[in-house]
C-alpha positions in Angstrom: -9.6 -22.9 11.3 -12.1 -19.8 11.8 -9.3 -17.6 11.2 -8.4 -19.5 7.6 -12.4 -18.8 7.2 -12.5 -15.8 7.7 -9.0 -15.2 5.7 -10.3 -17.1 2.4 -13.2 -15.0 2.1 -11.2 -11.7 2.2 -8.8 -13.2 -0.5 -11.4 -14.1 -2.9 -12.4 -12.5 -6.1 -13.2 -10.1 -7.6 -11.0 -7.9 -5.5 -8.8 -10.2 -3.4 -7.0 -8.5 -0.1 -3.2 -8.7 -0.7 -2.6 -8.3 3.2 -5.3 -11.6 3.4 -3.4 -13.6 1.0 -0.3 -13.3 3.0 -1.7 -14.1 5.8 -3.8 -16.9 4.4 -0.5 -18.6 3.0 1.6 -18.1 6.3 -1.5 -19.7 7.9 -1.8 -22.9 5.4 2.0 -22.9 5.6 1.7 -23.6 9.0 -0.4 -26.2 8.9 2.0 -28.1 6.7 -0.9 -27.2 3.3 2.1 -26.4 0.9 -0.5 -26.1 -2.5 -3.1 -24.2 -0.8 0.6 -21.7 0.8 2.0 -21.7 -2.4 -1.3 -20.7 -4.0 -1.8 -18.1 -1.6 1.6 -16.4 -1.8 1.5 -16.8 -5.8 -1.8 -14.9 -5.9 -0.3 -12.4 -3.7 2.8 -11.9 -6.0 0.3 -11.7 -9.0 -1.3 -9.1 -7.3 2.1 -7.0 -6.7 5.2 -8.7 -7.8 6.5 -5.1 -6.7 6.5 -5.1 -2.8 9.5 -6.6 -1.1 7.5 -8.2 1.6 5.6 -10.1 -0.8 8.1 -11.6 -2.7 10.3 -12.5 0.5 7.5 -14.8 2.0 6.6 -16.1 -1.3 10.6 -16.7 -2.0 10.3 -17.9 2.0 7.9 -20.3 1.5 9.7 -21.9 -1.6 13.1 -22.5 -0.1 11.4 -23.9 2.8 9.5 -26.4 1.2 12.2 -27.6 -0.3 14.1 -28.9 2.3 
């Protein structure tokens, strides 16, 4: 839970870390916290909808929680 701490804080405004976010919604993910993931990850698309890796997790996360 230090580690999701430590990860909020680096994903906060007013200059949120896109690498944090990620990370931050893989880590919530895990731990079964699908609003807090797919706030995360939506954040992180916001931020740039134009890296691949972003929008894979965040497409990732989606299909997951749907089953």
């Amino acid at each position: 839970m230090i580690a999701i701490t430590h990860l909020e804080a680096a994903a906060t405004e007013p200059e949120p870390d896109l690498e944090a976010l990620l990370a931050l919604g893989a880590a919530w993910h895990e731990e079964d916290r699908w609003e807090q993931a797919r706030d995360a990850y939506r954040r992180a698309f916001d931020l740039d909808a134009t890296r691949p890796d972003v929008l894979c997790q965040y497409l990732l996360f989606e299909i997951d929680e749907k089953r």
